[in-house]
Structure formats: structure tokens, C-alpha cells
C-alpha positions as CSV (number, residue, x, y, z in Angstrom):
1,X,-174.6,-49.7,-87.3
2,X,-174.4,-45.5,-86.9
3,X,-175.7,-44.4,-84.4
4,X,-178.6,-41.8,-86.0
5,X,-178.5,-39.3,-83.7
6,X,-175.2,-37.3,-82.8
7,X,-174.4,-35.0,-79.8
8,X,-172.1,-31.8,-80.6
9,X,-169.8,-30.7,-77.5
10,X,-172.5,-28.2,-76.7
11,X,-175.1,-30.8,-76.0
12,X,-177.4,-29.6,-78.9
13,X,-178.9,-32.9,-81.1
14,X,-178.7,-33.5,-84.8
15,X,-180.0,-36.1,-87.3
16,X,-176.3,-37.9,-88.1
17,X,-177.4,-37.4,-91.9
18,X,-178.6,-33.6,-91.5
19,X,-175.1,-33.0,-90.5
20,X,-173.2,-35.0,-92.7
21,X,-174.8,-32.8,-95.3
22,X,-174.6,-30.1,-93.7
23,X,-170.8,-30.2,-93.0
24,X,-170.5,-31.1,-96.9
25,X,-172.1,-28.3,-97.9
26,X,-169.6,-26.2,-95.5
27,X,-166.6,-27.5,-97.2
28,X,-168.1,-26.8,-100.7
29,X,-169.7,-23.3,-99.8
30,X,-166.4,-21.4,-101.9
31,X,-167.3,-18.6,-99.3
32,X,-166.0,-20.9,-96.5
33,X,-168.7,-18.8,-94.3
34,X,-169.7,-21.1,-91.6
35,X,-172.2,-19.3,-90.2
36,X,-174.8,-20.0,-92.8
37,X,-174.5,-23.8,-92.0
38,X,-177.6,-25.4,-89.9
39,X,-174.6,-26.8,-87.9
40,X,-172.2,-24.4,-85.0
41,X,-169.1,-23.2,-86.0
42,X,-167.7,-25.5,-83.0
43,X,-168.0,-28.3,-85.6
44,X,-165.0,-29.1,-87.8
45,X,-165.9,-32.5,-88.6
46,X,-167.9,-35.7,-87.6
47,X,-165.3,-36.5,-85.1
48,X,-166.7,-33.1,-83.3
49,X,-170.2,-34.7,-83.0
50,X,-170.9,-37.9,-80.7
51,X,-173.3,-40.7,-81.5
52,X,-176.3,-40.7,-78.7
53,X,-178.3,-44.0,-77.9
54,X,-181.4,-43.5,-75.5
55,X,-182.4,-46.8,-73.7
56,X,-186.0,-47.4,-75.1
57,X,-189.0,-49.5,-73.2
58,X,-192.5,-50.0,-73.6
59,X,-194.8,-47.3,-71.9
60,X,-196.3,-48.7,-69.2
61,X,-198.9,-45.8,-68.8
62,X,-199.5,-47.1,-72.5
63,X,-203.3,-48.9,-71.9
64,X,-203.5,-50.0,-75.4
65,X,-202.0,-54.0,-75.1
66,X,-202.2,-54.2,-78.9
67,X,-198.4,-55.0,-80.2
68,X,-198.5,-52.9,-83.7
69,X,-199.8,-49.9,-81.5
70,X,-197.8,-50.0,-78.6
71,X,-196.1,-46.4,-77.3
72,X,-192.3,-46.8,-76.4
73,X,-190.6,-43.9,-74.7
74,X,-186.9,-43.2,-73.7
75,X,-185.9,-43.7,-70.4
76,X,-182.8,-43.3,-68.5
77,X,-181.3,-46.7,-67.8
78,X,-180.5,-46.4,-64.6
79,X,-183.4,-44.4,-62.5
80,X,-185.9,-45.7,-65.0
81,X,-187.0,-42.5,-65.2
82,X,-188.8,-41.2,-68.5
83,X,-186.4,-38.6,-70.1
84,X,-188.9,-37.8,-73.1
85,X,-190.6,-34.5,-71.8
86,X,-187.1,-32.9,-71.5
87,X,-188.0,-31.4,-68.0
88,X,-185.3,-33.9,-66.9
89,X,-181.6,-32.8,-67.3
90,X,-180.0,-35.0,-69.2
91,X,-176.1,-36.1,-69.7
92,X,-174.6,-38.3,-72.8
93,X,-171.2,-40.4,-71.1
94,X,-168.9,-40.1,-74.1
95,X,-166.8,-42.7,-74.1
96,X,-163.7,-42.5,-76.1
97,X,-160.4,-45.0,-77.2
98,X,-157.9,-44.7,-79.2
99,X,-157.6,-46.7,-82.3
100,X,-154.1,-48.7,-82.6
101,X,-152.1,-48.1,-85.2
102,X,-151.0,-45.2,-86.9
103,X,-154.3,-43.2,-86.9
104,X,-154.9,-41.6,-83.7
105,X,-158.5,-41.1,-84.5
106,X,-161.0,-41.5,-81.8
107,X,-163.8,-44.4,-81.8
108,X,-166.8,-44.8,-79.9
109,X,-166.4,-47.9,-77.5
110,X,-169.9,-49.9,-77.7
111,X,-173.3,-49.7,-78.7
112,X,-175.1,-49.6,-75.3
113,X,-177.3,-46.3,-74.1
114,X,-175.4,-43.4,-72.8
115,X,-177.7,-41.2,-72.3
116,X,-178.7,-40.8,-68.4
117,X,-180.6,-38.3,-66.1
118,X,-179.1,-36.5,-63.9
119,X,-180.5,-38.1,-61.0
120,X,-178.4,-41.3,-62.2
121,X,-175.0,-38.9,-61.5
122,X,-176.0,-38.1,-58.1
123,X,-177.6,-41.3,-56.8
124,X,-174.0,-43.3,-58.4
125,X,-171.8,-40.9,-58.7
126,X,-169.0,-40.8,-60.7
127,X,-167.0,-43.6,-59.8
128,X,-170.3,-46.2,-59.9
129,X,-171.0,-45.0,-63.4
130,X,-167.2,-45.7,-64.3
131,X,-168.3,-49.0,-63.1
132,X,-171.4,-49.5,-65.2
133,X,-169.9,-47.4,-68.0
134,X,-166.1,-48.2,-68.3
135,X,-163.2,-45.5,-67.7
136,X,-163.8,-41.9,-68.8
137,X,-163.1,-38.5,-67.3
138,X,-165.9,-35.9,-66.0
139,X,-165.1,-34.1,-68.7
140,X,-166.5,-36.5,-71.2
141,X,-170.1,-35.9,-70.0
142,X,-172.0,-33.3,-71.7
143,X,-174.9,-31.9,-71.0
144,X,-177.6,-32.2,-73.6
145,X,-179.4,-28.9,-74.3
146,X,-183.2,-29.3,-74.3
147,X,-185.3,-30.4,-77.1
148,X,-187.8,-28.7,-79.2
149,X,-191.1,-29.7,-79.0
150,X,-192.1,-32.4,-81.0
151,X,-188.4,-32.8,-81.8
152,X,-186.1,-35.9,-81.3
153,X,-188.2,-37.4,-78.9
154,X,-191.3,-38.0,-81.0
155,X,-189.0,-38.9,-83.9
156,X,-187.5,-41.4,-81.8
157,X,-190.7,-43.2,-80.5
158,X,-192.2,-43.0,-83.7
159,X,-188.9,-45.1,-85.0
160,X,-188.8,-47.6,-82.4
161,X,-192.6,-48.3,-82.6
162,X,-191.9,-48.3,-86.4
163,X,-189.3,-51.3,-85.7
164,X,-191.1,-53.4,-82.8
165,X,-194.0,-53.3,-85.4
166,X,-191.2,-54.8,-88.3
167,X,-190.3,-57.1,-85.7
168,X,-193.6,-58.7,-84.6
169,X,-194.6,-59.1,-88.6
170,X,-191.8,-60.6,-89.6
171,X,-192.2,-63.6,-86.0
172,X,-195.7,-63.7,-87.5
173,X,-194.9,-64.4,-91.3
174,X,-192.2,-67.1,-89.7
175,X,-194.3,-68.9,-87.2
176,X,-197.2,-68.9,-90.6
177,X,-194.7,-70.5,-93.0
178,X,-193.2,-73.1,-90.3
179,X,-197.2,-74.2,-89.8
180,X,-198.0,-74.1,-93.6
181,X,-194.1,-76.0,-93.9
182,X,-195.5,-78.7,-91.2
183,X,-199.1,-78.8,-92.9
184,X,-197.4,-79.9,-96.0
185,X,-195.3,-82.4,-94.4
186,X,-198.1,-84.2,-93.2
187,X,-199.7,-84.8,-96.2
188,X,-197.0,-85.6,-98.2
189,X,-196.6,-88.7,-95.7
């Protein structure tokens, strides 16, 4: 799946949808003025803008134990350091390949987070994160640019709560119809 957050090459955060409409809109606009778009002019395309996957956990200041009402927060994968108040400097690792074959269009190379703090670059260094990370140059880190207040960070607990919530229904619903499943087996015997 998308990634539903992207990265331009300036570090600023979109919604991957915002700017997919918002680079529609461009190419309609018959002005061709790009600098009425919500987006930079720096962006052509969605091959300018770079998906961003925080590595989400379960706040452990959090002292309600309650599943549905649990707070999850990003935090960088490697310091374990919470990333959410955007005091932290953070960095995405862009990691690109090219495709085989005739189109030399660039793809993202997994799914895992790469997002980290900037504590993680100077306690690894570049060569450990090539480690962790796979190949890419020092050039392919950017440097996010600091969120607004109640921006992408609350958008993103609210989303993952959202889903661990989803999640621990749909175990519940399962584990009730395998009982009321092994009920009716046992009288129909």
C-alpha cells in the first residue's frame, strides 16, 4: 500500500492525496501559474515527493491500560526517542532503485520506517545506517522541516489508534464466533 504521507526534497510534509490533487489542479489550471498551488514550484510530479513511514509504538507514559484508548506516538527506530513534539531534528533515508526495463523511473525500495532523529546519524553514522538501511548516498537524506502544531503528528496517532482499535475488534468478533462455533458443536453431538 501508498504510503500516506510524502516528503518533498525540501523536507516539508504533505497528505499523499492533498498533493495528488493538488498537482492535478496545476496541470489543469490553463494559466499554468504554479504559484497558486498549495504545493512548491520544486514539484513537477509525484516522483518529486517521497513516501515517509514513522515507526509507531505504544506510549509508555500512556497510564490508561485500556486497548480501544491506548495513545501511540512516533518514535525514531533507532534511539527510541519520541519524535512527535518536533523539537527533535528529524531526517527521512530515501531510498531509491531503478526499475529494470525500459522505464528508468525510480521506486521506493520497502515498506519499513525511514524516518530517524538525528541523534541516530551521529550515534551510527553513515555507514551503520547503510547497514540497517541498505545502500544510499548522503545526499538522499533530507531533512524534514518542522511541523505545525497539531499537524501530522496528531493526524498520525489519531490513525494508528484508529487501526489498533480495528484490530483488537475484529480478534474479539473472531475469538466470539470460534466459542459460539465450538458451543454449537457440542450440542449438536
Amino acid at each position: 500500500s501508498a504510503a500516506e504521507i510524502v516528503a518533498c526534497p525540501f523536507g516539508k510534509l504533505y497528505k499523499r492525496e492533498k498533493a495528488l490533487e493538488a498537482l492535478l489542479q496545476r496541470s489543469r489550471a490553463a494559466s499554468g501559474d504554479v504559484s497558486t498551488a498549495t504545493l512548491g514550484p520544486h514539484i513537477r510530479g509525484m516522483k518529486d515527493l517521497h513516501p515517509v513511514r514513522f515507526h509507531v509504538v505504544a506510549d509508555s507514559s500512556s497510564k490508561d491500560v485500556n486497548l480501544k484508548h491506548k495513545k501511540y506516538v512516533p518514535v525514531c527506530p533507532i534511539t527510541g526517542s519520541e519524535i512527535a513534539s518536533g523539537n527533535v531534528p528529524l531526517f527521512l533515508i530515501v531510498r531509491l532503485k531503478k526499475k529494470g526495463g525500459g522505464n528508468s523511473a525510480n521506486v521506493e525500495v520497502d515498506e519499513a520506517p525511514n524516518v530517524i532523529s538525528e541523534r541516530a546519524i551521529k550515534e551510527m553514522g553513515i555507514a551503520g545506517l547503510q547497514s540497517e538501511y541498505g545502500p544510499f548516498d548522503e545526499k538522499d537524506i533530507v531533512r524534514l522541516a518542522p511541523p505545525k502544531t497539531g499537524g501530522i503528528f496528531d493526524e498520525i496517532q489519531r490513525n494508528w489508534e484508529a487501526k489498533m482499535a480495528e484490530e483488537s475488534e475484529s480478534k474479539l468478533r473472531k475469538k466470539k464466533y470460534k466459542k459460539r462455533k465450538r458451543i454449537g458443536d457440542a450440542f449438536k453431538s
